[in-house]
ZATI-872763 format. One record per residue (C-alpha): residue number from 1; residue in three letters; x, y, z. Coordinates in steps of 0.02 Angstrom, whole numbers, always signed. Example, Ala and Ser with C-alpha at 12.3 -4.5 7.8 and 13.67 -1.06 7.14 Angstrom:
BEGIN
<pos 1 | code ALA | east +615 | north -225 | up +390>
<pos 2 | code SER | east +684 | north -53 | up +357>
***
This chain:
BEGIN
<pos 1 | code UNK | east +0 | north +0 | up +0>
<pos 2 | code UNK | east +67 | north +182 | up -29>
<pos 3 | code UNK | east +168 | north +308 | up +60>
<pos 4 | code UNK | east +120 | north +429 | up +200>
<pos 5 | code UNK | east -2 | north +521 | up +99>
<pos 6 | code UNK | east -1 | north +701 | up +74>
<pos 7 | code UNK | east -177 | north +824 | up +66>
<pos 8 | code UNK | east -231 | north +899 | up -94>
<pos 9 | code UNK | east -363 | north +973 | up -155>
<pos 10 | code UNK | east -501 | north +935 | up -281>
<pos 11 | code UNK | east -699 | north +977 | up -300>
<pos 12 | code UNK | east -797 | north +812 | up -285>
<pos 13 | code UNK | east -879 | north +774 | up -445>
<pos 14 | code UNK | east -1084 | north +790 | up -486>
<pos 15 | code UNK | east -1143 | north +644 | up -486>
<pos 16 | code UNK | east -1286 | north +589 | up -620>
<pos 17 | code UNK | east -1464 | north +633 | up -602>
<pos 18 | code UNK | east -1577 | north +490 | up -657>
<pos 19 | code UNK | east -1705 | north +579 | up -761>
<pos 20 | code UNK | east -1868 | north +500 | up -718>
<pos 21 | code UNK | east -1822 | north +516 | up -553>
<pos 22 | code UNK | east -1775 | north +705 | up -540>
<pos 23 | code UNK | east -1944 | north +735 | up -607>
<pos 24 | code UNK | east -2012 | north +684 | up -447>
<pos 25 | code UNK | east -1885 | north +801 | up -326>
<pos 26 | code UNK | east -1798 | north +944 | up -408>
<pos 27 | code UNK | east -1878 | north +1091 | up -527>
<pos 28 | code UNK | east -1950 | north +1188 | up -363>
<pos 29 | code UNK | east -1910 | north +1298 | up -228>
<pos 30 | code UNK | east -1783 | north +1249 | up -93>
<pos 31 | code UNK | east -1889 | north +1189 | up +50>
<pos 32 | code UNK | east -1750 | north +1266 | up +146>
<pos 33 | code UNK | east -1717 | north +1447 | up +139>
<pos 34 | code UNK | east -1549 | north +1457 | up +232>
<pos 35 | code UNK | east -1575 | north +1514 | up +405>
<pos 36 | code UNK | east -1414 | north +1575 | up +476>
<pos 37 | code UNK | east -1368 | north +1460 | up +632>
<pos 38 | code UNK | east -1235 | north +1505 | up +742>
<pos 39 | code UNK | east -1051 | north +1440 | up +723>
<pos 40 | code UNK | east -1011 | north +1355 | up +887>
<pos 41 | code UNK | east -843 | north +1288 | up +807>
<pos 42 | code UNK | east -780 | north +1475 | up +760>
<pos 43 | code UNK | east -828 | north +1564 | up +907>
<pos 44 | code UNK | east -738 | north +1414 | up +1036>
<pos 45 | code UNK | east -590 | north +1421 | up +896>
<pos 46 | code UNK | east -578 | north +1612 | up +918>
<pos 47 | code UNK | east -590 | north +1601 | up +1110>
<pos 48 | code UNK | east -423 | north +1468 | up +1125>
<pos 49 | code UNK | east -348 | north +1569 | up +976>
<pos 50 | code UNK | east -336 | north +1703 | up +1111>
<pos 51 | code UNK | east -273 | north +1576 | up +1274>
<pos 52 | code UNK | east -142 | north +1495 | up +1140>
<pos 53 | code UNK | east -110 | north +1510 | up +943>
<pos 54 | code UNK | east -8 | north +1364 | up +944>
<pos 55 | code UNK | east -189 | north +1223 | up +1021>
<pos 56 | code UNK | east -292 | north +1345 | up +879>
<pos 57 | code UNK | east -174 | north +1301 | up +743>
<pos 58 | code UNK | east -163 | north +1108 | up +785>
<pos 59 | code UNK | east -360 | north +1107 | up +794>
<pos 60 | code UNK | east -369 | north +1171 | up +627>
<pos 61 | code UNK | east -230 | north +1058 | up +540>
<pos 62 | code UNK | east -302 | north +906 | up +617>
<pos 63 | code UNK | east -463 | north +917 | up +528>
<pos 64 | code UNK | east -436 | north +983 | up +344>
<pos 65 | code UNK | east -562 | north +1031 | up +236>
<pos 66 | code UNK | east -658 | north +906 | up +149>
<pos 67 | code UNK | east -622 | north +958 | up -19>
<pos 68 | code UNK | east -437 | north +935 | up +37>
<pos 69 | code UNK | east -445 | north +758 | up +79>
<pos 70 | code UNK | east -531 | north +672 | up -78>
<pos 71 | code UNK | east -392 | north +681 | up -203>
<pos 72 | code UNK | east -276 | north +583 | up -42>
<pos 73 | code UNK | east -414 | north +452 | up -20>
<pos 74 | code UNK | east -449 | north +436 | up -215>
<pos 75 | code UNK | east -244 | north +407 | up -196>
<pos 76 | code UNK | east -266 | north +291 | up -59>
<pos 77 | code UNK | east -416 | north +185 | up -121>
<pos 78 | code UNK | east -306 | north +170 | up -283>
<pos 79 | code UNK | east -189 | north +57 | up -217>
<pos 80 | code UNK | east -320 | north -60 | up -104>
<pos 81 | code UNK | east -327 | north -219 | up -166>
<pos 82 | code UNK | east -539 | north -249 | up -206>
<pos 83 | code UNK | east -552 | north -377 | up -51>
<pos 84 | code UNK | east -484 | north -222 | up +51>
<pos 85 | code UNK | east -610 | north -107 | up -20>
<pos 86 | code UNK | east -775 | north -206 | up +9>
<pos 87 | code UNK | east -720 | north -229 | up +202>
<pos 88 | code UNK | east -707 | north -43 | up +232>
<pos 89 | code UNK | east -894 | north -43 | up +170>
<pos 90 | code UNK | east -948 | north -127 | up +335>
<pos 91 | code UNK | east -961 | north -75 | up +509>
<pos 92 | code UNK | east -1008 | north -207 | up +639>
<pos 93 | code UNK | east -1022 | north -262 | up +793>
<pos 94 | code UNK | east -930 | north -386 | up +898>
<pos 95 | code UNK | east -1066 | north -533 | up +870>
<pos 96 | code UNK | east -1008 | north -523 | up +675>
<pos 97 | code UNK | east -836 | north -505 | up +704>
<pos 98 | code UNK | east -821 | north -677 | up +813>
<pos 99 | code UNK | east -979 | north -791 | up +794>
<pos 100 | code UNK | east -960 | north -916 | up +913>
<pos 101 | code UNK | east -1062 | north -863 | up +1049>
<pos 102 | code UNK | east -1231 | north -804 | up +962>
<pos 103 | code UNK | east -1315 | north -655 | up +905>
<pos 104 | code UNK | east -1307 | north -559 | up +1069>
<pos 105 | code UNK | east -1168 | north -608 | up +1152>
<pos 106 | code UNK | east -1085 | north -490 | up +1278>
<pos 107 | code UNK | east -894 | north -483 | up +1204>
<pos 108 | code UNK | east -792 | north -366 | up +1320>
<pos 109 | code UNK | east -605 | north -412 | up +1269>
<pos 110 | code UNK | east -571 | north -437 | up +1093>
<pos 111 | code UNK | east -524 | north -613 | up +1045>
<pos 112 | code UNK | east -421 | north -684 | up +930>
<pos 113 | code UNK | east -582 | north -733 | up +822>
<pos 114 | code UNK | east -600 | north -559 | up +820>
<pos 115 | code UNK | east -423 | north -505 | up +791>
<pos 116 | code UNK | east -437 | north -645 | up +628>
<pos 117 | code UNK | east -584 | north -566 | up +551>
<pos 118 | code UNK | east -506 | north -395 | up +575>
<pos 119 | code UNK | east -360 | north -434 | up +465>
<pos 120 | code UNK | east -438 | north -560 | up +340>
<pos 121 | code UNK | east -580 | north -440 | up +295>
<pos 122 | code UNK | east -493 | north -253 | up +330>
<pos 123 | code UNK | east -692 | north -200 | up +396>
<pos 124 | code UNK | east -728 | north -8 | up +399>
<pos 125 | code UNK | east -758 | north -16 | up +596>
<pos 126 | code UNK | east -849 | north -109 | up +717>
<pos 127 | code UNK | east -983 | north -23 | up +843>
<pos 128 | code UNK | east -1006 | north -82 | up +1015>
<pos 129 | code UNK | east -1145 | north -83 | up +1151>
<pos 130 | code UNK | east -1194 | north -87 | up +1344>
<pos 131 | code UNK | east -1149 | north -261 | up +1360>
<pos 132 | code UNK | east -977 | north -213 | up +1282>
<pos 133 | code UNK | east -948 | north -88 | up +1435>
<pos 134 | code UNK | east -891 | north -160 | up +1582>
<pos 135 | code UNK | east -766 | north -5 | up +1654>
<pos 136 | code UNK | east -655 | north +133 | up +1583>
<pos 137 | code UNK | east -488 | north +24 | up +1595>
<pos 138 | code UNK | east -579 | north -142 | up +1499>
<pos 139 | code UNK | east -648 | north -16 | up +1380>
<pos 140 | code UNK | east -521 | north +68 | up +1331>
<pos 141 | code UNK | east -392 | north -94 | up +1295>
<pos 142 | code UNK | east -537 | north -181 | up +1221>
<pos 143 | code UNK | east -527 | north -18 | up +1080>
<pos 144 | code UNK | east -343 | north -20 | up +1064>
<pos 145 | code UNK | east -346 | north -212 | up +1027>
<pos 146 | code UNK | east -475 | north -206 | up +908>
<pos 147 | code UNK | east -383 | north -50 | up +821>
<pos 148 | code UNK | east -210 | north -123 | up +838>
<pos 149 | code UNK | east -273 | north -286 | up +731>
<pos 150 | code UNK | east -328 | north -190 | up +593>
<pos 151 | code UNK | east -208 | north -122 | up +474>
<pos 152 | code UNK | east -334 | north +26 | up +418>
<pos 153 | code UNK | east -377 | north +122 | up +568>
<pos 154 | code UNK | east -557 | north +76 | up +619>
<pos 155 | code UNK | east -704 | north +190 | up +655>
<pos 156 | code UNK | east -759 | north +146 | up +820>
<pos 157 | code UNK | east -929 | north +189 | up +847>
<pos 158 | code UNK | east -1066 | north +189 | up +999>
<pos 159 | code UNK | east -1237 | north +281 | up +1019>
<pos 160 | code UNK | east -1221 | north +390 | up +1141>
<pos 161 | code UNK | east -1373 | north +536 | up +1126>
<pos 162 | code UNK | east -1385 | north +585 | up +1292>
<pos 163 | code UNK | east -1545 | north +527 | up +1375>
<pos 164 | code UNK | east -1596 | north +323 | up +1375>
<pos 165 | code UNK | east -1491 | north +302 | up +1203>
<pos 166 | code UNK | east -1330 | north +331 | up +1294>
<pos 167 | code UNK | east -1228 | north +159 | up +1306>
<pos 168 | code UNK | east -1078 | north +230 | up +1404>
<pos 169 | code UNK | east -1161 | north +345 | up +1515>
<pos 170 | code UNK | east -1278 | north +198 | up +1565>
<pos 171 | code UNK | east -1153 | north +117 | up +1641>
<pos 172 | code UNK | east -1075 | north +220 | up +1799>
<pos 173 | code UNK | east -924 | north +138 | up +1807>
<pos 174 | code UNK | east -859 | north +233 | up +1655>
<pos 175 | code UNK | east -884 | north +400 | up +1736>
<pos 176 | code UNK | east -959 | north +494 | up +1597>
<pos 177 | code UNK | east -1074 | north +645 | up +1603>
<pos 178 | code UNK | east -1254 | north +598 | up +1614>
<pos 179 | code UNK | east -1362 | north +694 | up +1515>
<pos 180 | code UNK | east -1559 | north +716 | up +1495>
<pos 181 | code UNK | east -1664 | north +648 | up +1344>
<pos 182 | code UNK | east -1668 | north +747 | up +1194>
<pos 183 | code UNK | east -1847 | north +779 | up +1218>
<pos 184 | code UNK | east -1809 | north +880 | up +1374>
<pos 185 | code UNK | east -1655 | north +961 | up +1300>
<pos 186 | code UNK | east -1771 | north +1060 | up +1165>
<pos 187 | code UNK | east -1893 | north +1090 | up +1282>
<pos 188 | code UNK | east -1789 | north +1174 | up +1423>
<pos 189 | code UNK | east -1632 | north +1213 | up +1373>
<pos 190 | code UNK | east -1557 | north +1302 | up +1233>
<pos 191 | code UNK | east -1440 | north +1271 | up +1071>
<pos 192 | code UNK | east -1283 | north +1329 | up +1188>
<pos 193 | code UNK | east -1337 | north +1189 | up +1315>
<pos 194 | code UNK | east -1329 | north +1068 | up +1163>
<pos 195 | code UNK | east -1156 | north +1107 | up +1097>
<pos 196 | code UNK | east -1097 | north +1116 | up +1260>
<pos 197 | code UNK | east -1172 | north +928 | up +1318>
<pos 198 | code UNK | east -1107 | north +859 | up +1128>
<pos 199 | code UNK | east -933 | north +928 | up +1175>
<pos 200 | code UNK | east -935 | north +840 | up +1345>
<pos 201 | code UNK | east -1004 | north +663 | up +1259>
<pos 202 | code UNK | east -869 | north +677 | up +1123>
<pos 203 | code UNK | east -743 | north +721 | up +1250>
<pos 204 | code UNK | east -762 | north +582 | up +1372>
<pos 205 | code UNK | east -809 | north +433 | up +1256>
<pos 206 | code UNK | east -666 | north +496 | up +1165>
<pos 207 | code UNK | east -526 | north +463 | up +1295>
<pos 208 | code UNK | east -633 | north +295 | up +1291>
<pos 209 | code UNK | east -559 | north +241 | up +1114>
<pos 210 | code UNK | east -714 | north +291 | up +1025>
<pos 211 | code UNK | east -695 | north +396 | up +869>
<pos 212 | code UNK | east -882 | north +400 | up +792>
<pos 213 | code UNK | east -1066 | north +461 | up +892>
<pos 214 | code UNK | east -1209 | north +381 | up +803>
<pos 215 | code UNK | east -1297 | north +540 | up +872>
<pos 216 | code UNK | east -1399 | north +670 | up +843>
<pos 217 | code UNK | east -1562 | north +626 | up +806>
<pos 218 | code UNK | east -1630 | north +749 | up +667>
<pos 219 | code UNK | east -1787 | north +661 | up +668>
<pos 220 | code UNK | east -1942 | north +777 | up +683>
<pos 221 | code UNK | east -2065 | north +687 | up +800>
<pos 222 | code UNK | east -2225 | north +746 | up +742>
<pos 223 | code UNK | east -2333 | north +595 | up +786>
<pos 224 | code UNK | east -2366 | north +549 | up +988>
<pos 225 | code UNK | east -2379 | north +389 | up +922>
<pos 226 | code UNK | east -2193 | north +366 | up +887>
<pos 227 | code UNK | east -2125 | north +232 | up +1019>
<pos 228 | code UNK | east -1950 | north +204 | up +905>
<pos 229 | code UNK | east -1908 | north +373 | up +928>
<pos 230 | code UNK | east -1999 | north +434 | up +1070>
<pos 231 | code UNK | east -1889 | north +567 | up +1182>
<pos 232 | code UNK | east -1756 | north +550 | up +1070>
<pos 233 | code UNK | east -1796 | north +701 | up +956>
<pos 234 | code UNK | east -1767 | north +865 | up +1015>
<pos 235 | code UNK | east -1952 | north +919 | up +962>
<pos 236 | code UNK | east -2088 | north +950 | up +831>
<pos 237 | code UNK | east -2037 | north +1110 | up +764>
<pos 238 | code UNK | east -1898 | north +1087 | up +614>
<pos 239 | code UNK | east -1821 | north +1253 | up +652>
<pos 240 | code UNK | east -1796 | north +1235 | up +856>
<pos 241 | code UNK | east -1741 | north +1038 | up +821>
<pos 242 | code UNK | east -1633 | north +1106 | up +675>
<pos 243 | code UNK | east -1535 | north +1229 | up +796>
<pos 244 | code UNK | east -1494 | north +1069 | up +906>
<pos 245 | code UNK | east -1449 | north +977 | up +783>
<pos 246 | code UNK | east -1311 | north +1096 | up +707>
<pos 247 | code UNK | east -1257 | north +1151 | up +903>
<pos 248 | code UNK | east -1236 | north +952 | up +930>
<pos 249 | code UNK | east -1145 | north +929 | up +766>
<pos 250 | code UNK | east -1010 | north +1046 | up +809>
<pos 251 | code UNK | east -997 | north +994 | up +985>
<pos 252 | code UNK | east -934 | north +845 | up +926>
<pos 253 | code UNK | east -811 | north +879 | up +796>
<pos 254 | code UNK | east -723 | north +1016 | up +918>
<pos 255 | code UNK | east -698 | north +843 | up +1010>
<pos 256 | code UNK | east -635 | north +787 | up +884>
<pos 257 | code UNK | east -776 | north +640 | up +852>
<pos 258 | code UNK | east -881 | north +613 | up +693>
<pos 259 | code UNK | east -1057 | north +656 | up +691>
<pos 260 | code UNK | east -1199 | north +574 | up +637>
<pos 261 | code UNK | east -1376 | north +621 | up +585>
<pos 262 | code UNK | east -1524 | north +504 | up +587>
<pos 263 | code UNK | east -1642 | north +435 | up +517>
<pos 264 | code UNK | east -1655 | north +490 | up +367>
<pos 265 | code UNK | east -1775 | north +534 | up +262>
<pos 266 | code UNK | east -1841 | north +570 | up +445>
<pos 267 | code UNK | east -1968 | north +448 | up +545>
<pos 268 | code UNK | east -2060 | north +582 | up +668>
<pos 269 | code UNK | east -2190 | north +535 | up +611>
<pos 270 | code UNK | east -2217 | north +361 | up +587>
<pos 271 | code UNK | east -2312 | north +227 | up +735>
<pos 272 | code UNK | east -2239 | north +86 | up +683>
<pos 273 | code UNK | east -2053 | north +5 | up +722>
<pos 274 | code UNK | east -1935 | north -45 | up +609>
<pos 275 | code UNK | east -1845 | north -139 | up +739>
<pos 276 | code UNK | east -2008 | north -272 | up +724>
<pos 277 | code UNK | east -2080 | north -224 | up +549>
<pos 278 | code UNK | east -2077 | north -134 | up +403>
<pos 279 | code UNK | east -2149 | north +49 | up +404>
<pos 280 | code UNK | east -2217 | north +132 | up +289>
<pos 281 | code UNK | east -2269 | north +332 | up +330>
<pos 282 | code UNK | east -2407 | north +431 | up +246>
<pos 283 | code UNK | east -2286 | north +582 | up +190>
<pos 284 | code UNK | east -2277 | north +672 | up +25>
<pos 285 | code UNK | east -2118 | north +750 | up -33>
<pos 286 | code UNK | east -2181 | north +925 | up +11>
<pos 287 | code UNK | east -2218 | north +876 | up +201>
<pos 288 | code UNK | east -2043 | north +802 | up +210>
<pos 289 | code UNK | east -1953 | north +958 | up +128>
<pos 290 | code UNK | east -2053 | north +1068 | up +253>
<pos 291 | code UNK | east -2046 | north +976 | up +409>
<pos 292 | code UNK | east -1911 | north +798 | up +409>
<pos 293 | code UNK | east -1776 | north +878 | up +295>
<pos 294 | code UNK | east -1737 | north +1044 | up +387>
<pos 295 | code UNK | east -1647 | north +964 | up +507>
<pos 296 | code UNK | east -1541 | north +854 | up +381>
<pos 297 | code UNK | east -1507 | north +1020 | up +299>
<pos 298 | code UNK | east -1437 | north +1111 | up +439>
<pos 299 | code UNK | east -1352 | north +965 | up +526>
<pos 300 | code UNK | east -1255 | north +938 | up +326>
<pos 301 | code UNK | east -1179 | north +1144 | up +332>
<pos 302 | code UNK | east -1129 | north +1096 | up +507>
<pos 303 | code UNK | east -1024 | north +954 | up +425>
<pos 304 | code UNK | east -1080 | north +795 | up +481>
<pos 305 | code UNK | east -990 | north +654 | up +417>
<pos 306 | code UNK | east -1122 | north +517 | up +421>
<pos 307 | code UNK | east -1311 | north +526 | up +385>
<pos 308 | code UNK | east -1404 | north +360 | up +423>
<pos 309 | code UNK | east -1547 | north +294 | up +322>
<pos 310 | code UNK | east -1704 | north +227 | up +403>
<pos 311 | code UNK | east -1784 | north +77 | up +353>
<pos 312 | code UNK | east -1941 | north +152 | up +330>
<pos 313 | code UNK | east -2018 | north +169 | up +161>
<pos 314 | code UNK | east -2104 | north +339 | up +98>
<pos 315 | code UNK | east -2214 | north +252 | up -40>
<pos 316 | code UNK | east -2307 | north +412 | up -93>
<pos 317 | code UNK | east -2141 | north +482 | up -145>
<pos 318 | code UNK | east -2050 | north +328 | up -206>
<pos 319 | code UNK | east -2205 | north +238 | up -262>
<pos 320 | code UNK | east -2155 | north +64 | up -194>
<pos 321 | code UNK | east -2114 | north -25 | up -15>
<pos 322 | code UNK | east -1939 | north -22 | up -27>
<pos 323 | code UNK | east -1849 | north +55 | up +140>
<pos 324 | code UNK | east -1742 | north +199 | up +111>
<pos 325 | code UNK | east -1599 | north +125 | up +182>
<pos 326 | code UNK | east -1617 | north +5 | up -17>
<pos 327 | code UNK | east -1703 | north +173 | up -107>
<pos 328 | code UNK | east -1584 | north +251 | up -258>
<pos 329 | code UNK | east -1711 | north +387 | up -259>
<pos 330 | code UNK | east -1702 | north +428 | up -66>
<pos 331 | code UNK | east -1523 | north +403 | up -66>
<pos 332 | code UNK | east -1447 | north +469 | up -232>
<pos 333 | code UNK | east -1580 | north +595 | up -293>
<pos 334 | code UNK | east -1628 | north +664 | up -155>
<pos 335 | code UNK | east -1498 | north +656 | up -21>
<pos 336 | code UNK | east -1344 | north +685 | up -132>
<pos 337 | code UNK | east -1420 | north +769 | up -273>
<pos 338 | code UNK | east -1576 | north +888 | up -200>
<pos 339 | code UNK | east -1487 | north +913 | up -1>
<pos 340 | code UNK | east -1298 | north +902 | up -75>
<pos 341 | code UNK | east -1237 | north +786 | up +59>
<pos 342 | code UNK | east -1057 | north +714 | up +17>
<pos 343 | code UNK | east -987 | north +617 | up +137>
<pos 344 | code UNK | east -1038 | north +455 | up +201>
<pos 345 | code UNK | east -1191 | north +376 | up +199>
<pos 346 | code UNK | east -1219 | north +224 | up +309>
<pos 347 | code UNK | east -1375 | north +102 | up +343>
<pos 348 | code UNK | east -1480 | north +58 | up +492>
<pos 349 | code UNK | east -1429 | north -99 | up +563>
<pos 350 | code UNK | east -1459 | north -224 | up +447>
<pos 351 | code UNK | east -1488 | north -336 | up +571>
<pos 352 | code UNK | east -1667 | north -268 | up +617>
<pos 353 | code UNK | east -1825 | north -373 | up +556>
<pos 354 | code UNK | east -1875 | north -227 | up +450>
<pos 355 | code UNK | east -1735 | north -287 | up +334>
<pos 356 | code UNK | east -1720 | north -486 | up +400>
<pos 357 | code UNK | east -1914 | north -529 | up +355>
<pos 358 | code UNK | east -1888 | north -479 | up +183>
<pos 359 | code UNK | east -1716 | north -473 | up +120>
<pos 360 | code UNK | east -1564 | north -608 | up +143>
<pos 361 | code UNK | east -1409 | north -529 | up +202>
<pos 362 | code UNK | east -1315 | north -528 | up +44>
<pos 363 | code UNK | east -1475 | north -460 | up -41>
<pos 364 | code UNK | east -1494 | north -329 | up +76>
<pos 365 | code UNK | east -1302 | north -258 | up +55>
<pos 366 | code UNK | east -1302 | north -284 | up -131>
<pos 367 | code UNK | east -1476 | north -181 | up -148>
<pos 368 | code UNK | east -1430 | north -48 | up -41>
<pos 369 | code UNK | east -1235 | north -19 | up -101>
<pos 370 | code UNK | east -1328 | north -11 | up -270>
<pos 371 | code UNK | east -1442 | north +109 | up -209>
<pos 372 | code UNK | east -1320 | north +215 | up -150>
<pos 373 | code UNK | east -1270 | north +155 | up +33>
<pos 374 | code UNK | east -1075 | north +199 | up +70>
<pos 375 | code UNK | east -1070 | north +75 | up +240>
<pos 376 | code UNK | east -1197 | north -58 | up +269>
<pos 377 | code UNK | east -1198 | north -68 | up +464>
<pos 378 | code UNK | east -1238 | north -234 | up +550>
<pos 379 | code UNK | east -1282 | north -356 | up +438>
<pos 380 | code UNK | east -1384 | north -513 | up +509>
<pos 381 | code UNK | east -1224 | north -625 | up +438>
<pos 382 | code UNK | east -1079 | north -517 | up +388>
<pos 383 | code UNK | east -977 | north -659 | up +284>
<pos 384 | code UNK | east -1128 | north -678 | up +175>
<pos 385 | code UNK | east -1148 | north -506 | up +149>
<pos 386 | code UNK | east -962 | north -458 | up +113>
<pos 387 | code UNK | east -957 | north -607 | up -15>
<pos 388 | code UNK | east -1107 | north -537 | up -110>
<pos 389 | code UNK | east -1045 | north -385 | up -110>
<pos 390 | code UNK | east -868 | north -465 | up -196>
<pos 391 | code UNK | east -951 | north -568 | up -304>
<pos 392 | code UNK | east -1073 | north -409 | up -382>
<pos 393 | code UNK | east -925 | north -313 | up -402>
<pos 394 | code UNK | east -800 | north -471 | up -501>
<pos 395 | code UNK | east -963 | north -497 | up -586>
<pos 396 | code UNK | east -986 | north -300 | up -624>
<pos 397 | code UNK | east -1166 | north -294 | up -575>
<pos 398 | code UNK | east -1077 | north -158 | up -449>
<pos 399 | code UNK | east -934 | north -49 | up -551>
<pos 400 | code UNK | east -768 | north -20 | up -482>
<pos 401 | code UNK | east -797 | north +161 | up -499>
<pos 402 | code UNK | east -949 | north +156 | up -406>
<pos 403 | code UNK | east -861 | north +51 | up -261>
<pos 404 | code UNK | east -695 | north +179 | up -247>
<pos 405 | code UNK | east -835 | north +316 | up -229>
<pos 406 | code UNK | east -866 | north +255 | up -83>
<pos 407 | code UNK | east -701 | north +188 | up -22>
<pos 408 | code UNK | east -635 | north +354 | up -60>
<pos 409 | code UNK | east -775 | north +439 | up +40>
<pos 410 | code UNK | east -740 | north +328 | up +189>
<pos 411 | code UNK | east -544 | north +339 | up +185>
<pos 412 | code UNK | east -581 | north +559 | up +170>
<pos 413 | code UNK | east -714 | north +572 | up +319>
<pos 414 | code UNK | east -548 | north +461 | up +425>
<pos 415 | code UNK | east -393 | north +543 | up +347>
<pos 416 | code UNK | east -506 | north +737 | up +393>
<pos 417 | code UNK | east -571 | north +702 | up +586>
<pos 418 | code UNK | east -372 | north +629 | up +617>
<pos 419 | code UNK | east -441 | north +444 | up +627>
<pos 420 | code UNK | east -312 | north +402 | up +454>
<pos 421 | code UNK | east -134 | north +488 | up +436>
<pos 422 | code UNK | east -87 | north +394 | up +292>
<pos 423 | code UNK | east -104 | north +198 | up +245>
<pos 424 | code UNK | east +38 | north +82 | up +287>
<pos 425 | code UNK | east +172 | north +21 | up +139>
***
């Protein structure tokens, strides 16, 4: 593999519209008409600028500007062998990595199993849970193991959101900051409060070994019906959840942590849960631009590096049942094209019935890599699902210039939040 790699610069292509598709989404006014949020980022930059030039300048070196970083990972992904390149499309957890002990087994040290399917498969990251957790010092060897057997640096990823989704905080023998539900956050407190709490999350689960928070929620909850999101969201007004959202964005990178919005195309309103069943919500594409996107919107200027797709379907805008975590229109048109998101987007877990009743494993990762997926997270068996996604691309149902895309984007949204310096010889 190549040489310390160096950053250069280069405006990310436009990708493609699909014509009968961008009949459905584009030709109208922005739903969005650019409401100036404030720049946590700049204004905590300025303020250690002033304490000491010399932390300001290594804040802003670590974490180059995306444009900078694409031409390095096109560089990088160049000289990946294909095997290489279809492993940094997954991200799973520890069940997937070693087998042996069943779907929910609670895995606290990382075991040679592990350390195998590490290097045989060079995955994209791994994500753990509560029953990963048992104290700081177990946590934090248990991250440098699993990093230290793979030879691209992994992102290591955990839910925290503050509130019941919080998988460290949970646990009081890691000695994190407890924080209140999301809910409560937008009702009581403002935007400040929120960059302020994403900061101390990013911080502290940081020193943990973690480098990715699947967190905020962008989600707009709009129906009291909504048990799958429930407190989670920080309200039902797109503007006041929009001014979390950004606030908890750049809480997180100052910390130096990737951020992640969910679910898109946004599930506020739905009753059902994907975790049990598919769901299908009764939105047009005009509700969703003026309500569930806002926050999508907002939460992309603030930089986020991952948006994750719901397995929900929108059939009044798509005109079929197909989740939007397998939807080209939901993904390609509307996300990249329409909201010009381009960095990485990544899949529910695969592993939820929504996706299991209906859809093998290899079906699911080849459908929604075609669709436009970057990282399929969790599959229900992640051998299966890596091997379809190898044989579709030696068989060219998936292109190799469709498959360094997103290499390239994952190996950028590393090498810019200081995850990737440069890949090994």
């Amino acid at each position: 593999m190549g040489k310390r790699l160096k950053y250069a610069g280069r405006k990310m292509s436009a990708m493609i519209l699909i014509a009968a598709l961008a009949m459905t989404v584009t030709g109208c006014t922005p739903f969005w008409q650019g409401k100036k949020l404030k720049n946590y980022e700049k204004k905590e930059k300025q303020k250690v600028s002033k304490e000491t030039s010399e932390t300001s300048s290594e804040t802003e070196e670590q974490f180059p500007d995306w444009d900078e970083v694409l031409e390095a990972a096109d560089e990088a992904a160049a000289k990946m062998t294909v095997e290489e390149k279809v492993g940094q499309l997954f991200i799973l957890n520890l069940e997937q990595l070693d087998t042996a002990k069943g779907n929910f087994y609670e895995h606290k040290i990382a075991s040679e199993e592990m350390k195998r399917t590490l290097g045989q498969y060079h995955v994209g990251g791994v994500i753990l849970f509560s029953r990963n957790l048992k104290n700081r010092e177990q946590t934090i060897k248990l991250n440098e193991e699993l990093q230290s057997s793979s030879e691209i640096p992994l992102f290591v990823a955990v839910d925290e959101e503050g509130g019941d989704v919080a998988r460290v905080a949970s646990n009081e023998k890691m000695k994190t900051t407890s924080f209140p539900p999301a809910e409560e956050v937008g009702k009581t407190k403002n935007d400040e409060y929120t960059y302020k709490m994403a900061k101390t999350i990013g911080s502290e689960i940081g020193e943990l070994g973690f480098n990715v928070d699947f967190a905020p929620v962008a989600d707009v909850k709009t129906s009291e019906l909504n048990a799958e999101i429930g407190n989670r969201s920080f309200g039902d007004d797109p503007d006041k959840v929009s001014e979390h959202v950004s606030a908890f964005v750049q809480g997180l990178h100052y910390a130096g942590l990737c951020a992640t919005l969910k679910h898109f195309p946004g599930q506020g309103s739905s009753s059902g849960d994907t975790h049990e069943d598919s769901v299908d919500i009764d939105s047009g594409i005009a509700s969703l631009r003026g309500i569930d996107f806002v926050p999508f919107e907002t939460g992309i200027e603030a930089g986020a590096d991952f948006i994750m797709m719901s397995h929900i379907s929108v059939s009044k805008v798509t005109e079929s049942s197909v989740p939007a975590s397998m939807s080209e229109l939901m993904m390609k048109t509307i996300l990249r094209e329409e909201l010009g998101f381009s960095k990485l987007i990544i899949t529910d877990a695969f592993d939820m019935a929504s996706i299991t009743k209906y859809y093998d494993a290899g079906t699911a990762a080849v459908n929604a890599f075609l669709a436009g997926a970057d990282i399929i997270l969790m599959p229900q068996d992640f051998k299966t699902a890596y091997n379809a996604v190898l044989q579709a691309v030696n068989e060219e149902t998936i292109r190799m210039d469709r498959l360094d895309e997103s290499v390239s984007r994952v190996l950028a949204v590393k090498m810019q939040r200081g995850i990737l310096k440069g890949l090994p010889d």
